[in-house]
ROKOL-445652 format. One line per field, with one value per residue: residue in three letters; x, y, z of N, C-alpha, C in turn; residue number from 1. Coordinates in nm, 2 decimals, padded with zeros to 4 digits. Layout:
residuo: (ALA,...) .
n.x: (X,...) .
n.y: (Y,...) .
n.z: (Z,...) .
ca.x: (X,...) .
ca.y: (Y,...) .
ca.z: (Z,...) .
c.x: (X,...) .
c.y: (Y,...) .
c.z: (Z,...) .
num: (NUM,...) .
//
This chain:
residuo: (UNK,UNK,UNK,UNK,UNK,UNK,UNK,UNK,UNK,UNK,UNK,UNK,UNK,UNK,UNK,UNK,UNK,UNK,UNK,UNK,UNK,UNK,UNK,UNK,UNK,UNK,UNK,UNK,UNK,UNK,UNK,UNK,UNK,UNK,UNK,UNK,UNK,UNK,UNK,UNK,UNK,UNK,UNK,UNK,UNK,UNK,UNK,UNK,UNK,UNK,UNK,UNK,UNK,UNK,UNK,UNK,UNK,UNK,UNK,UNK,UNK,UNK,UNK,UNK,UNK,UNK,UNK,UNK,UNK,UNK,UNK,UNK,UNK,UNK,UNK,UNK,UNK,UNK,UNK,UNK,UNK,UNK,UNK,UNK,UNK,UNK,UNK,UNK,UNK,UNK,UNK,UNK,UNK,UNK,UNK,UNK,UNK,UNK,UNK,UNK,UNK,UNK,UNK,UNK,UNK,UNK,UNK,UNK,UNK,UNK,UNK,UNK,UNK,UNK,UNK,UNK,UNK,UNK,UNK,UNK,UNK,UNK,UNK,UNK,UNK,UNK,UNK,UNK,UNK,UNK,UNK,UNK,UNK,UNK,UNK,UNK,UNK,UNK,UNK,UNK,UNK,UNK,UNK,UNK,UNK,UNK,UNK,UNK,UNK,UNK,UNK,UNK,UNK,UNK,UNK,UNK,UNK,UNK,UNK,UNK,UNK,UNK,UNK,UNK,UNK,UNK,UNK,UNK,UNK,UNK,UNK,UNK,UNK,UNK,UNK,UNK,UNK,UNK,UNK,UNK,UNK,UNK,UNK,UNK,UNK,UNK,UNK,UNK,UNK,UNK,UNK,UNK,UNK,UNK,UNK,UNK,UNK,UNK,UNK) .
n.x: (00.08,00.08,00.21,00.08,00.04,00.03,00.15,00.42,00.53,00.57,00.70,00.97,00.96,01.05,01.27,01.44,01.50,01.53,01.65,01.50,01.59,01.56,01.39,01.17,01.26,01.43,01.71,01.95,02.15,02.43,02.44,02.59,02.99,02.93,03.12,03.12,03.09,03.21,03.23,03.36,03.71,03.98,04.19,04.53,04.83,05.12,05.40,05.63,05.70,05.90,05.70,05.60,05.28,04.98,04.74,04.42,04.38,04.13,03.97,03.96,03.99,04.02,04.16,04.18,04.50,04.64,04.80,04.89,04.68,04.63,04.71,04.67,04.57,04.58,04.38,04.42,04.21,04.18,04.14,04.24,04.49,04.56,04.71,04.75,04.94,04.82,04.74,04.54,04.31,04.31,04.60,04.64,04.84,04.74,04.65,04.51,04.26,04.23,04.06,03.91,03.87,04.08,04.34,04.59,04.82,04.83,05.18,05.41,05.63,05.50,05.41,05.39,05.18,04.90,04.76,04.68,04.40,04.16,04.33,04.56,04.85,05.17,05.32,05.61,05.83,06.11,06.44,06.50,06.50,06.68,06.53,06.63,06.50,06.39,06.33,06.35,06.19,06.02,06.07,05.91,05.86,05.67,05.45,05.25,05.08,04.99,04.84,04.56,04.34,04.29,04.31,04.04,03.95,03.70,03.55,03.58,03.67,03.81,03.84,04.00,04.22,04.14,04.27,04.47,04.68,04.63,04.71,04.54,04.19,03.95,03.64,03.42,03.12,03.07,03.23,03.39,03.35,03.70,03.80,04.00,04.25,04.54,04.71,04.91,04.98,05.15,05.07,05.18,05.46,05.52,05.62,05.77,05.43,05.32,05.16,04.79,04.48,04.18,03.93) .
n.y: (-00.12,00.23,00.47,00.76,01.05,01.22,01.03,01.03,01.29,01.33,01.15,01.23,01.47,01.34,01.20,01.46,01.59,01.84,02.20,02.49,02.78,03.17,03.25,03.10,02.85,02.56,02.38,02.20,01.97,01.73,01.41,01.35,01.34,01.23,01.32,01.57,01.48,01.52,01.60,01.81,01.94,02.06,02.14,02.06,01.83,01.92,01.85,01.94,02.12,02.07,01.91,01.64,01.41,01.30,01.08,00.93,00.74,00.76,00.72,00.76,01.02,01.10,01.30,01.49,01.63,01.91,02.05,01.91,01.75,01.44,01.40,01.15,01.27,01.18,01.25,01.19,01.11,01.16,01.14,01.39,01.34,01.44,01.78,01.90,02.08,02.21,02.31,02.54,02.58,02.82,02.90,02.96,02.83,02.65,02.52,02.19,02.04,01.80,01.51,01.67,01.71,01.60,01.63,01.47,01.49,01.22,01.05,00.89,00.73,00.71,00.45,00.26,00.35,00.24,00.01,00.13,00.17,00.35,00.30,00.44,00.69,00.77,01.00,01.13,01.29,01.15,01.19,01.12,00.93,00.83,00.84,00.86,01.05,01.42,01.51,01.36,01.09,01.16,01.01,00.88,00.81,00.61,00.51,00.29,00.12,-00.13,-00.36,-00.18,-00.17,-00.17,00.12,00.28,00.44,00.63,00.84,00.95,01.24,01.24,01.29,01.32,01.18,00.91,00.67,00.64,00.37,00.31,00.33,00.25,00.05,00.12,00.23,00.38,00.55,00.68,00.70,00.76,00.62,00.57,00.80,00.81,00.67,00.59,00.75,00.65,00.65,00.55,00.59,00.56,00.61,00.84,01.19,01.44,01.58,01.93,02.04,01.99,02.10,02.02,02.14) .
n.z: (00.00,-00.08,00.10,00.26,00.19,00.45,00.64,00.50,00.56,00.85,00.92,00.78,00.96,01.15,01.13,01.05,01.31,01.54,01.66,01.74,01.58,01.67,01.49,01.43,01.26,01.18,01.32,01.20,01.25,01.26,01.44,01.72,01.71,01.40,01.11,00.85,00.54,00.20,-00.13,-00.21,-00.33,-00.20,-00.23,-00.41,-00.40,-00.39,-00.48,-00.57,-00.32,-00.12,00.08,00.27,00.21,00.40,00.41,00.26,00.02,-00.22,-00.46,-00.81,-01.10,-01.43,-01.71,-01.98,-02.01,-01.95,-02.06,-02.27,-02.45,-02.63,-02.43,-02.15,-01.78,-01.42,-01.16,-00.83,-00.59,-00.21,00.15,00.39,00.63,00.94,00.94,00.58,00.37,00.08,-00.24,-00.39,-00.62,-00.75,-00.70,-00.47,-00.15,00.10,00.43,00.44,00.63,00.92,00.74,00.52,00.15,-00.03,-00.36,-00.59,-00.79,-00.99,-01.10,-01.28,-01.12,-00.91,-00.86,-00.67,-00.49,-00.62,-00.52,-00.30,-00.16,00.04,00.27,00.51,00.40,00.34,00.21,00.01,-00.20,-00.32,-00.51,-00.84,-01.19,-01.48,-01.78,-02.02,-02.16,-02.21,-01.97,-01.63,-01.45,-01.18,-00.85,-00.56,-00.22,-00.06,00.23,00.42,00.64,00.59,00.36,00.07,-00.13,-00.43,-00.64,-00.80,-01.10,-01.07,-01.26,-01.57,-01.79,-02.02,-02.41,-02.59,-02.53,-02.52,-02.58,-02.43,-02.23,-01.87,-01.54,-01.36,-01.28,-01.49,-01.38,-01.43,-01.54,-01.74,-01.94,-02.24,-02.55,-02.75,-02.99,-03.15,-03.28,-03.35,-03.21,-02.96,-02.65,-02.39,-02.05,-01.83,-01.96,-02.01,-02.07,-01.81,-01.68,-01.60,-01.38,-01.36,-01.26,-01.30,-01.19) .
ca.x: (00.00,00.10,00.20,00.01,00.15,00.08,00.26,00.55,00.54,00.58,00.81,01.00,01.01,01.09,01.40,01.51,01.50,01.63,01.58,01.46,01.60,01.49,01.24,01.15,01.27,01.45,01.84,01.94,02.26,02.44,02.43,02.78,03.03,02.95,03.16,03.08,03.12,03.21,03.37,03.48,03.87,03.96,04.32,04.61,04.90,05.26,05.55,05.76,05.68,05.95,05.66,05.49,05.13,04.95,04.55,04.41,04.33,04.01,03.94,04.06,03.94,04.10,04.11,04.25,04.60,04.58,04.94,04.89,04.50,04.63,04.75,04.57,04.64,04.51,04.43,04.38,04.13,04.16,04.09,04.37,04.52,04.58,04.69,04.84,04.96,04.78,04.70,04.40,04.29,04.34,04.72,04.71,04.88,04.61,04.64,04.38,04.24,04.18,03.89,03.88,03.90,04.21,04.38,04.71,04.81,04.97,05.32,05.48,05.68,05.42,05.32,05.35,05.05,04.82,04.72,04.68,04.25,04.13,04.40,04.68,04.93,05.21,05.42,05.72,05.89,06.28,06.50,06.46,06.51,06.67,06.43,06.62,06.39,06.44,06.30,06.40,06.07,06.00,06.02,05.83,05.88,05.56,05.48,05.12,05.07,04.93,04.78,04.48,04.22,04.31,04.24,03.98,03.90,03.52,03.53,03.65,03.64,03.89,03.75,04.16,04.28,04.08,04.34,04.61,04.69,04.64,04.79,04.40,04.14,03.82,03.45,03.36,03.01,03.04,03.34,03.32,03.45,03.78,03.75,04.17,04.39,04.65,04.85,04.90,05.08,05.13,05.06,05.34,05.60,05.49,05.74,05.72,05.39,05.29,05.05,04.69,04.40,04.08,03.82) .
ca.y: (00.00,00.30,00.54,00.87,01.23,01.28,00.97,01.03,01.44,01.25,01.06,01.33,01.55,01.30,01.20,01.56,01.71,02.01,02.28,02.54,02.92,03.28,03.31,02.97,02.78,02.41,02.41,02.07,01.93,01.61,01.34,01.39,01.20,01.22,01.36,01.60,01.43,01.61,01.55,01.93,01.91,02.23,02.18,01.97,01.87,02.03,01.75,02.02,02.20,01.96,01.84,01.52,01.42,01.21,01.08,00.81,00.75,00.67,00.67,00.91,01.05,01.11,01.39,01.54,01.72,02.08,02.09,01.79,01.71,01.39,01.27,01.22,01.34,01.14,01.28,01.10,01.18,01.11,01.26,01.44,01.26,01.61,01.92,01.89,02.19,02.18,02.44,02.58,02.64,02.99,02.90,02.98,02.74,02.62,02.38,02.15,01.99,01.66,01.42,01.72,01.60,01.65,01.58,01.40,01.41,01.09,01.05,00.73,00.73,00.66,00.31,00.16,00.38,00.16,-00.08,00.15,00.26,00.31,00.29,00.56,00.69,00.86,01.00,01.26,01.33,01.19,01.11,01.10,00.86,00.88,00.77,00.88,01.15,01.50,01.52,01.27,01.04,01.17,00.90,00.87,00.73,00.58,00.44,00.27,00.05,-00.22,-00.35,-00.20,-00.19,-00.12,00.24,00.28,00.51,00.66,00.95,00.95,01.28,01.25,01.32,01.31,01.11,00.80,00.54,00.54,00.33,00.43,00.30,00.22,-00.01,00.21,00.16,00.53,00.52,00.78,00.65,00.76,00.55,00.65,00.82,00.83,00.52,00.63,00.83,00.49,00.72,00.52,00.69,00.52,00.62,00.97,01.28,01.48,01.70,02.01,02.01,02.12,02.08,02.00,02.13) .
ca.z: (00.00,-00.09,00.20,00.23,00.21,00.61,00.68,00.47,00.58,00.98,00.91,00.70,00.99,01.28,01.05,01.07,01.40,01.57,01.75,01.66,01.64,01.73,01.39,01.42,01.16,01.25,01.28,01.18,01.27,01.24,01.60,01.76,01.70,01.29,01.07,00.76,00.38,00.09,-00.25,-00.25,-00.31,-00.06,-00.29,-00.46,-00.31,-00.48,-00.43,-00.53,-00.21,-00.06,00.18,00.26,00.21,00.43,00.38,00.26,-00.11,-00.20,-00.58,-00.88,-01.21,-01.57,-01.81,-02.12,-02.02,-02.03,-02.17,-02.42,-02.50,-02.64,-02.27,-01.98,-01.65,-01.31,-01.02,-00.69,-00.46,-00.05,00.29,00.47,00.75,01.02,00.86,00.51,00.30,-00.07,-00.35,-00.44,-00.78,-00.79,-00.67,-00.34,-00.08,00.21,00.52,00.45,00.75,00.89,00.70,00.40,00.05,-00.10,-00.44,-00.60,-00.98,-01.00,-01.17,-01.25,-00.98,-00.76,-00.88,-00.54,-00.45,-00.71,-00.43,-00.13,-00.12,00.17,00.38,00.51,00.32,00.37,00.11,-00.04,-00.38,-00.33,-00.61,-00.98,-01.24,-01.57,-01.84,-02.15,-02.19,-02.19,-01.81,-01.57,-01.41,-01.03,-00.78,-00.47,-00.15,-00.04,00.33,00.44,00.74,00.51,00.16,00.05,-00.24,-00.57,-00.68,-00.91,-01.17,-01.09,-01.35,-01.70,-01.85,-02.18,-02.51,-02.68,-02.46,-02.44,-02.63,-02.31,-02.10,-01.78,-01.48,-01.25,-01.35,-01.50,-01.33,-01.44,-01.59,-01.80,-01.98,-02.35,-02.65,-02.81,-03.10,-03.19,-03.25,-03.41,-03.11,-02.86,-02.57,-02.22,-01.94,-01.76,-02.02,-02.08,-02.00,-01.71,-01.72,-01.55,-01.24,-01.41,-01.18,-01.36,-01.13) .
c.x: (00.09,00.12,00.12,00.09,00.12,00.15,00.38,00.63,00.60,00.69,00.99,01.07,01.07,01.25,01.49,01.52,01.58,01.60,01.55,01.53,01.50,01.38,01.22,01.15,01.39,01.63,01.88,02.11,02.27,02.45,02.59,02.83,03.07,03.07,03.14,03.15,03.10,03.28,03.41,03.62,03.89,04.12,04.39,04.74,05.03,05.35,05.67,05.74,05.78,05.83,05.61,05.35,05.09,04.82,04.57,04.31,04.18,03.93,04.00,03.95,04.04,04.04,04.21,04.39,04.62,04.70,04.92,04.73,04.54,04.70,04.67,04.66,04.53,04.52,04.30,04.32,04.14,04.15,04.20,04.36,04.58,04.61,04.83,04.84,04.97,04.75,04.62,04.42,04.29,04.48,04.76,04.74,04.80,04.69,04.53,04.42,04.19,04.01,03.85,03.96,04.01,04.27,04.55,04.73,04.93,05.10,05.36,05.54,05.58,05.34,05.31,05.19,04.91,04.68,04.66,04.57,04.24,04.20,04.53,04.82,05.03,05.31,05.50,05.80,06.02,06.38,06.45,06.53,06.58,06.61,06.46,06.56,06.41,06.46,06.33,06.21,06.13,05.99,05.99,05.86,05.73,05.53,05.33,05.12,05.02,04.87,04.68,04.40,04.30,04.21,04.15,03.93,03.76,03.48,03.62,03.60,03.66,03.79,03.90,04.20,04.28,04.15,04.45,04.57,04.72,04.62,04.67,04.33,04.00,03.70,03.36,03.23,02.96,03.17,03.30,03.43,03.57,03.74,03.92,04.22,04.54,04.74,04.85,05.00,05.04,05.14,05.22,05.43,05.62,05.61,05.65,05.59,05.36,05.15,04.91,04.61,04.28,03.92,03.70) .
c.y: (00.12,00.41,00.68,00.98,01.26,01.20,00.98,01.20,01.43,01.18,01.13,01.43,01.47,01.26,01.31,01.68,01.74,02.04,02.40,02.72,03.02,03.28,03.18,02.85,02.67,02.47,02.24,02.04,01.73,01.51,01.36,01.28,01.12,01.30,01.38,01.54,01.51,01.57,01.68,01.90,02.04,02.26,02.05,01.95,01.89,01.97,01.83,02.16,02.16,01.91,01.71,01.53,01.31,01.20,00.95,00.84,00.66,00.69,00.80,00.92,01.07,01.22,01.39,01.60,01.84,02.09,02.02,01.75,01.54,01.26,01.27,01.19,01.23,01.21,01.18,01.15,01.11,01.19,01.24,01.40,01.40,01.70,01.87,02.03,02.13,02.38,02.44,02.56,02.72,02.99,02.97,02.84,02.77,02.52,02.32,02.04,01.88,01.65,01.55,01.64,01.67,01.57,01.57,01.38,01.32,01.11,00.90,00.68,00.67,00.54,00.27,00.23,00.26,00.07,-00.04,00.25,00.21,00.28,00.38,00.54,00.79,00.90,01.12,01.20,01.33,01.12,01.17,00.98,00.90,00.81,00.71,00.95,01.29,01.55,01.39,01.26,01.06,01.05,00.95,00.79,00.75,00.48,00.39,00.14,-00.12,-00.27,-00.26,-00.25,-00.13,00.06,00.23,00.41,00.57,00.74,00.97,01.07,01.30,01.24,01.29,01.23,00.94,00.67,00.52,00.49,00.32,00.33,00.18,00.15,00.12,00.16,00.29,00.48,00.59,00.82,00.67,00.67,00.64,00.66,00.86,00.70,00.54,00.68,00.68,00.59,00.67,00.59,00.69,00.59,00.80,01.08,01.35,01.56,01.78,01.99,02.09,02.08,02.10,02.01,02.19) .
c.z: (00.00,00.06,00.16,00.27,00.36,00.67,00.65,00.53,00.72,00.97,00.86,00.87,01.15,01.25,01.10,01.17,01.42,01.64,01.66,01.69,01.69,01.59,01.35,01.32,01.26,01.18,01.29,01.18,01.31,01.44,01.61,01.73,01.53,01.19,00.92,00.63,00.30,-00.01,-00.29,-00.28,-00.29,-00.19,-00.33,-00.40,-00.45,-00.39,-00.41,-00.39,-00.11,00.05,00.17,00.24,00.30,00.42,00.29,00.12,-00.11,-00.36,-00.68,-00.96,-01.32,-01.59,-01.91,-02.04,-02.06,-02.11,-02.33,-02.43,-02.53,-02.51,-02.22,-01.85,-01.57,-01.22,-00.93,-00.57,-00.27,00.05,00.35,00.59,00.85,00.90,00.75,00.40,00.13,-00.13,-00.37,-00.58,-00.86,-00.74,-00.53,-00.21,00.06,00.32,00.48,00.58,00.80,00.81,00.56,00.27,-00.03,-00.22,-00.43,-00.75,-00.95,-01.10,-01.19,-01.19,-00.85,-00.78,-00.75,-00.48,-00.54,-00.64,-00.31,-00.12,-00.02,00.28,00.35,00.43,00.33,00.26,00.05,-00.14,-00.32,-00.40,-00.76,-01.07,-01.41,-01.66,-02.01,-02.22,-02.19,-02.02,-01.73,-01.48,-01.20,-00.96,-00.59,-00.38,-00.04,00.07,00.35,00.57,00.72,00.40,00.24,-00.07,-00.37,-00.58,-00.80,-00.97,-01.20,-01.18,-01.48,-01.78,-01.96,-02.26,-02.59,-02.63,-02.43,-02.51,-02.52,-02.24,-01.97,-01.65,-01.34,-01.36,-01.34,-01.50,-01.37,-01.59,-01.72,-01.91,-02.16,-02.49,-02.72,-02.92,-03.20,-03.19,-03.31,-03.34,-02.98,-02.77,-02.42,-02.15,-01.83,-01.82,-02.05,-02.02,-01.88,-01.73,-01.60,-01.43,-01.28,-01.33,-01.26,-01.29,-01.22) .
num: (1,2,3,4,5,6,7,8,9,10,11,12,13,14,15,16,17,18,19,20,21,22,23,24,25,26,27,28,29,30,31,32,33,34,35,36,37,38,39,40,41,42,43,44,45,46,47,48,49,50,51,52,53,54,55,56,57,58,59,60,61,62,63,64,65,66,67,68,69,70,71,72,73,74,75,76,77,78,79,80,81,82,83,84,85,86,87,88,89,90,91,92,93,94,95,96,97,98,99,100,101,102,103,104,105,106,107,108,109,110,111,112,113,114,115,116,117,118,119,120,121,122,123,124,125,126,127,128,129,130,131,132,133,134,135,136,137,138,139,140,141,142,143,144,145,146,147,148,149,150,151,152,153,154,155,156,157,158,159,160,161,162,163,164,165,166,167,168,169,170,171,172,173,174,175,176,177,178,179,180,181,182,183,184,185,186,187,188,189,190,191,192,193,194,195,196,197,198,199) .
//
């Protein structure tokens, strides 16, 4: 049977109580003890900052390459483990604060991360590699208290991009067919690129 608009209206508002302020409308807050979710990203973190990052990855997305259209760029989304210093998107450098969502454009260097959703991560930019390449491949020293989950790819924006291969397995729903074969450019092997933030 169908419920009726005063039961679901009851139910509706026992769900969402409160108290109430001075011009009596309902102030609705979470039970203690919760903590607020968001997929904002407050900022990115900047290896070359010499700092660490620590937080705990918890899935990424793809795009086109602002430098190169024909690459794609990853970034890695996870919530900041205490205070970690990222960039905005207007280029100003932030603390972001525990449990906010913070990003990570991956590099090749950082394959050991591949494995480690869902669980902490601690990590900093030391070394380089030479590749043979004009730029030398950043390497990463990457610490975690245990496996986790494979990272996965929830958001596929490319449109140029969509013939690499690209380092995460893709569950993104919205995943569009390539429409290029002809440029085959691995993600792994690619030169260094520029830090673009795709918000």
């Amino acid at each position: 049977m169908a419920k009726t608009k005063n039961r679901i209206r009851r139910e509706t508002t026992e769900t969402n109580t409160g108290a109430n302020n001075t011009n009596g409308t309902t102030v609705r807050s979470a039970p203690e003890g919760y903590q607020k979710r968001t997929t904002d990203i407050v900022g990115t973190w900047d290896y070359k900052l010499g700092l660490a990052i620590h937080f705990i990855p918890k899935e990424a997305s793809c795009s086109d390459s602002q430098l190169d259209k024909k690459r794609s760029s990853i970034l890695i989304l996870g919530t900041a483990i205490g205070t970690n210093q990222v960039t905005t998107k207007e280029g100003e450098v932030i603390e972001a604060e525990q449990g906010e969502t913070i990003g990570v454009w991956y590099k090749a260097g950082m394959a050991a991360i591949k494995n480690l959703a869902g669980v902490p991560v601690y990590m900093f930019q030391e070394g380089e590699q030479d590749t043979g390449k004009p730029n030398a491949m950043k390497l990463f020293d990457i610490s975690s208290p245990r496996e986790g989950n494979p990272i996965l790819i929830t958001n596929d924006y490319r449109e140029k991009s969509l013939q690499n291969t690209l380092p995460f397995e893709i569950v993104a729903r919205n995943r569009k067919s390539p429409k290029f074969s002809d440029h085959d450019i691995d993600n792994h092997q690619r030169e260094e690129e520029g830090d673009e933030p795709p918000f």
